[in-house]
VEXNU-940751 format. One line per 2 residues: their letters; for each residue x negated, y negated, z of C-alpha. Coordinates in steps of 0.2 Angstrom, whole numbers. Layout:
N
a = X,Y,Z; ...
***
This chain:
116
xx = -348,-578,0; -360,-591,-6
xx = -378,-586,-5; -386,-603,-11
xx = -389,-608,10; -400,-624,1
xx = -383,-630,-7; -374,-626,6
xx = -384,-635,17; -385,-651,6
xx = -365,-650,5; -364,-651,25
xx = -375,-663,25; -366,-674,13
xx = -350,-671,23; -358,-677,38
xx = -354,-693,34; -340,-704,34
xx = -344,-717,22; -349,-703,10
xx = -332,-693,14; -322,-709,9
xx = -331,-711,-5; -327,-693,-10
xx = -309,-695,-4; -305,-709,-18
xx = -316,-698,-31; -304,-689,-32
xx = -293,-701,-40; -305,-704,-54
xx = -321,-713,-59; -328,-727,-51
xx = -343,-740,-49; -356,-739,-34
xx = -349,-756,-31; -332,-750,-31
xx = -335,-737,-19; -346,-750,-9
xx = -333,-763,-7; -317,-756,6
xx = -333,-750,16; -341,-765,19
xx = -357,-761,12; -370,-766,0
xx = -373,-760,-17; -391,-755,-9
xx = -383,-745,4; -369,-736,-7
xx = -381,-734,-18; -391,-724,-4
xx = -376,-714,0; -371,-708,-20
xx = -388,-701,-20; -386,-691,-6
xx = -370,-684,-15; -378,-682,-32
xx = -389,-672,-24; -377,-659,-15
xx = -370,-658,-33; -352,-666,-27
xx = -357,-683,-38; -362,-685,-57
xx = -369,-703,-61; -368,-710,-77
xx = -376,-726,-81; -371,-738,-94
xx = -384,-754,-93; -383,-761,-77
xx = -365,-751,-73; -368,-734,-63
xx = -352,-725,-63; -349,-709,-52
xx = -338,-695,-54; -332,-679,-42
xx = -339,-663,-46; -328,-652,-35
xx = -337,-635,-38; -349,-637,-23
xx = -332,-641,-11; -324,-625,-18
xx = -341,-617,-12; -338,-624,6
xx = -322,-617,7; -327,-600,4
xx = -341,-601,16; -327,-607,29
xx = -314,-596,24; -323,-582,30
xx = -328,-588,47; -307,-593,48
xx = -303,-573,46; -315,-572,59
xx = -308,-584,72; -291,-577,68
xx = -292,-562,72; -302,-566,88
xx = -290,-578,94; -276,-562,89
xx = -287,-552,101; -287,-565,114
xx = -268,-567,111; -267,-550,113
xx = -276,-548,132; -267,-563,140
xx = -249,-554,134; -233,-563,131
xx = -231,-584,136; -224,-584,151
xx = -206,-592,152; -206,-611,159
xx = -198,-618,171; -182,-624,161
xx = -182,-606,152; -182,-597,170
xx = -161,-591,176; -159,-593,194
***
């Protein structure tokens, strides 16, 4: 399980947002500007801006800038790192929910399923 809780924290705290969800959503096709990912959003470059740093610094951005041009690229690695932190709490609900499963017994037969 991943044992960098700083990271992890800054992951989360990234994902907490929409607009920086969207921004990684369409990452993940490829590179684009801060005023690319600005624009379906609605935003300002200042804003965006704002909101790419937040990601940088979770690690789920790299920023390269070219003159005046900032151009931002996914770095996955930290998502993969989420994952793992929230598989394990999956096992864990599973097998809760198996145990709960288990008390209440069978589903009951409904109404349509019940002969006369």
């Amino acid at each position: 399980m991943v044992e960098d809780r700083g990271a992890l924290d800054d992951v989360f705290h990234a994902l907490s947002h929409d607009a920086r969800r969207s921004m990684l959503r369409r990452l993940a096709g490829g590179e684009l500007s801060v005023g690319e990912l600005a624009a379906p959003l609605h935003m300002s470059l200042a804003a965006a801006s704002k909101h790419v740093r937040v990601l940088e610094q979770a690690g789920l951005v790299q920023r390269t800038v070219t003159g005046r041009r900032h151009v931002c690229r996914l770095r996955p690695r930290p998502l993969s790192d989420a994952m793992a932190w929230l598989r394990f709490y999956e096992g864990f609900w599973d097998a809760r929910l198996d145990a709960l499963e288990h008390v209440l017994g069978p589903p009951h037969p409904s109404a349509s399923e019940e002969t006369p």
